[in-house]
VOGU-3710 file (C-alpha; in Angstrom, 3 decimals, decimal comma):
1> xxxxxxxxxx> -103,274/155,589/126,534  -104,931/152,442/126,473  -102,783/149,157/127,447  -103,144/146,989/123,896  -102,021/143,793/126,461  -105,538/144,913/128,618  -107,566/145,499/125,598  -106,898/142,249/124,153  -107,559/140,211/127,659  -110,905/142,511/127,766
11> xxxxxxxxxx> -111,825/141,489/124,084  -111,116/138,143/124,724  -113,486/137,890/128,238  -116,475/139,291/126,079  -115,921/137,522/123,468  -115,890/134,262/126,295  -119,235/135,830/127,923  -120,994/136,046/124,604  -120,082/132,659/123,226  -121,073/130,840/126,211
21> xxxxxxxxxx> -124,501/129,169/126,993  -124,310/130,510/130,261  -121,866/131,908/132,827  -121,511/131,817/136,662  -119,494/134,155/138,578  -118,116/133,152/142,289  -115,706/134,387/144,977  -112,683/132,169/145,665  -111,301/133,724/148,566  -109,248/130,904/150,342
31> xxxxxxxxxx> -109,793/128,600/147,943  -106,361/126,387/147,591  -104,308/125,877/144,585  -105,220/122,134/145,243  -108,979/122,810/145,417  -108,754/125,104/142,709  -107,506/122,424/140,587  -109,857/120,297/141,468  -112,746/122,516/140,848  -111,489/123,276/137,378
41> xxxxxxxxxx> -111,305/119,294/136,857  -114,853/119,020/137,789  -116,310/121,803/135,554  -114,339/120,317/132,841  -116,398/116,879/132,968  -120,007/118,944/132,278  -118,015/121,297/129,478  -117,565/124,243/131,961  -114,289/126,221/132,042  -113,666/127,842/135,283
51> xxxxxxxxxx> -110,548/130,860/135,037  -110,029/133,208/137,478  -110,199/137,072/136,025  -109,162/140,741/137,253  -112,065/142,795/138,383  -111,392/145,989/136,436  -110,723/143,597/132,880  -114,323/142,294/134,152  -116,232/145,282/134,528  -114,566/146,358/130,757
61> xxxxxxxxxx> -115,616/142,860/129,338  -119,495/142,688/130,674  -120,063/146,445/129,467  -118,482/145,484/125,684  -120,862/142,169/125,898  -123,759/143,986/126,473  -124,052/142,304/130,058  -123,956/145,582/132,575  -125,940/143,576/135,128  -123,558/141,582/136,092
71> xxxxxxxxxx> -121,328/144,651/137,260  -122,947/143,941/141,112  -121,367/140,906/141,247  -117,751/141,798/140,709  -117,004/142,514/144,269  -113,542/140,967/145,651  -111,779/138,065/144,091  -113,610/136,951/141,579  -113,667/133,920/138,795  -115,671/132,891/136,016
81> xxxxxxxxxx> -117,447/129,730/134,969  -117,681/129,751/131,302  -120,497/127,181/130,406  -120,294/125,658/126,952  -122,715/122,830/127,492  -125,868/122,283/129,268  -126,376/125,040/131,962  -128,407/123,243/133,905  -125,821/120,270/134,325  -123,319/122,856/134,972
91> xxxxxxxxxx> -125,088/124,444/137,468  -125,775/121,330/139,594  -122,048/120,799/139,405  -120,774/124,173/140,533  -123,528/124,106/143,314  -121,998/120,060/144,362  -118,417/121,863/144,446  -119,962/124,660/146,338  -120,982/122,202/148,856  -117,318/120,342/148,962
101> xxxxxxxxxx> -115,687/124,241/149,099  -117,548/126,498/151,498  -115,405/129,382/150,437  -116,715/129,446/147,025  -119,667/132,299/147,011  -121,722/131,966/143,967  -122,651/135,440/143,918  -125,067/135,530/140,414  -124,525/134,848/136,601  -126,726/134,977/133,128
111> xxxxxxxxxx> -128,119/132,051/130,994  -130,276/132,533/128,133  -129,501/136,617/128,117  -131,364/137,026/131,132  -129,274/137,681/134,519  -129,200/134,903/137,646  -128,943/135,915/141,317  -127,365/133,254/143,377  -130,738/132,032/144,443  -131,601/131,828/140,332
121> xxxxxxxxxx> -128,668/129,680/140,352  -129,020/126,911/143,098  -133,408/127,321/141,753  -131,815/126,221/138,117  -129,271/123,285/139,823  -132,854/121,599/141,152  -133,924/121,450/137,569  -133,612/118,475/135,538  -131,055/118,089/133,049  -131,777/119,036/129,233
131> xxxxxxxxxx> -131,574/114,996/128,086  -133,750/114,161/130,831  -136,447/116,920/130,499  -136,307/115,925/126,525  -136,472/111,893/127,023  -140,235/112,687/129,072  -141,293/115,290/126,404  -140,557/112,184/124,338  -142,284/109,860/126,438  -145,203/111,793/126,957
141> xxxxxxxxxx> -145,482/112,423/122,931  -144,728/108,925/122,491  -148,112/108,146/124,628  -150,337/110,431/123,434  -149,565/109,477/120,048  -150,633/105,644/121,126  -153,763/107,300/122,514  -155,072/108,668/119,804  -153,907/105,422/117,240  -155,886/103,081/119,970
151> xxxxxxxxxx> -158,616/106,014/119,874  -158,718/105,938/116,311  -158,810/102,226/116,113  -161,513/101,913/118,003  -163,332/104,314/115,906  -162,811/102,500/113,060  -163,602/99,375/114,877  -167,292/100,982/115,470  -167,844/101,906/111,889  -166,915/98,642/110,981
161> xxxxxxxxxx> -169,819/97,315/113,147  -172,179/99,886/112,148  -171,858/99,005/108,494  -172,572/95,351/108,868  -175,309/96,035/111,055  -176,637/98,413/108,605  -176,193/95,682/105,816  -177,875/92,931/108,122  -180,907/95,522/107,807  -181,456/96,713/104,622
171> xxxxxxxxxx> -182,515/93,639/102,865  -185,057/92,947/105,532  -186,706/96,220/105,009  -186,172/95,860/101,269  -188,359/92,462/101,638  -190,772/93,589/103,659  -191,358/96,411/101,198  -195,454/95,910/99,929  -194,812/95,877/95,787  -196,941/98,630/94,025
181> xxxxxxxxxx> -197,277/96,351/90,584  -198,910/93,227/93,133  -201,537/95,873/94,995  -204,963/96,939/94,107  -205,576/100,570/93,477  -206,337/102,877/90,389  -202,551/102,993/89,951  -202,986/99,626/88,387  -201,312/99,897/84,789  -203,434/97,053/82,272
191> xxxxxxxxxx> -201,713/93,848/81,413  -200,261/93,946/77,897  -202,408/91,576/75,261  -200,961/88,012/74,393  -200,107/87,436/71,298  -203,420/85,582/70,522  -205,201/88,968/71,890  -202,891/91,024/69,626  -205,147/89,840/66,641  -203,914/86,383/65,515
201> xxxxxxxxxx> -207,209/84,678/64,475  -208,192/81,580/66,032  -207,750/78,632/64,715  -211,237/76,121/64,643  -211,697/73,501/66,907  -209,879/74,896/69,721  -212,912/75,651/71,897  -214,648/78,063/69,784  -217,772/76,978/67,680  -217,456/77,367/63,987
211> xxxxxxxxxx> -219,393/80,615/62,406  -222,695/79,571/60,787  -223,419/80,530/58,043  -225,922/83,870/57,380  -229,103/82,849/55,403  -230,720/84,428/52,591  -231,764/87,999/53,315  -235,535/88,879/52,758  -235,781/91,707/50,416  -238,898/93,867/50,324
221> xxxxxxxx> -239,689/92,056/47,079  -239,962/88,734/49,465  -241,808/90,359/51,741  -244,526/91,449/49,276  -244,964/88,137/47,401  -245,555/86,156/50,527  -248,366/88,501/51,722  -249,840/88,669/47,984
//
């Protein structure tokens, strides 16, 4: 029958695995109580918990998180480095310690769901941290952006100059235009009368000779009498 004391320690290592951002597990093998403590202080600074675990609780715990790859590395005294903040911070830290204690093996991990071999793990320590890799994405946005406002102000700039060139232009050509109304042609529409050519009479003694006045007609009659 089941041991409810092991059942509980198993649920609570999965439920440690699955939580976490990442996880790293090492052999301690003749690492000191001292050194031990001192690790532990370390991983605390970059929100990493480091516990040591029993190997069969282990194997129990990564099969109920759904992380069966990590069963290879549970091989001999093994802990765990629970990562709750940036992984990538963490991992440069456990590979510094790693440097100061010989005798911790980083034998593999997971981060992101997918499972780390030790080399994974020392590849991920030479990455930049999270902050840092965000503060260039913002630089780099940052520039672009001032790129393309300098881009489009000097766009802008060019229309600008186009127009008024354009406007220094048009009334030239607009002058130089020849005026249909002024040429000859057959397209010529006829003045419009004055008002004295509309049919007000002229008035005598403005230039015009007076009408004379018609003398008597010769009738037939007339015509007769003076040959008679």
């Amino acid at each position: 029958m089941p041991n409810p004391q092991k059942e509980s320690k198993v649920r609570e290592i999965a439920e440690q695995l699955s939580s976490a951002e990442a996880a790293v597990l090492a052999g301690y093998r003749g690492l000191t109580v001292h050194e031990a403590a001192e690790l532990r202080a370390a991983l605390a600074e970059v929100d990493a918990r480091f516990a040591v675990v029993k190997n069969s609780l282990t194997r129990l715990a990564v099969k109920e998180a759904g992380l069966e790859g990590l069963d290879e590395l549970i091989d001999g005294p093994t802990a765990i480095a629970y990562v709750r903040g940036d992984a990538v911070t963490a991992a440069k830290r456990l590979v510094e310690q790693g440097r100061r204690f010989p005798v911790l093996e980083i034998r593999g991990g997971f981060a992101e769901g997918r499972i780390l071999t030790a080399g994974d793990i020392r590849r991920f320590a030479d990455l930049e941290p999270r902050e840092v890799m965000l503060a260039k994405l913002a630089g780099l946005a940052k520039g672009q952006l001032g790129r393309t406002a300098w881009m489009l102000q000097a766009l802008q700039s060019k229309f600008v100059l186009l127009m008024e060139a354009l406007k220094e232009k048009v009334p030239g050509a607009a002058e130089d235009t020849p005026d249909p109304d002024r040429a000859g042609g057959g397209g010529q529409e006829p003045a419009q009368p004055q008002p004295e050519e509309a049919g007000e009479p002229a008035q005598p003694g403005e230039g015009e000779p007076e009408p004379t006045q018609p003398g008597p007609e010769k009738t037939v009659e007339t015509q007769q009498e003076g040959g008679a």
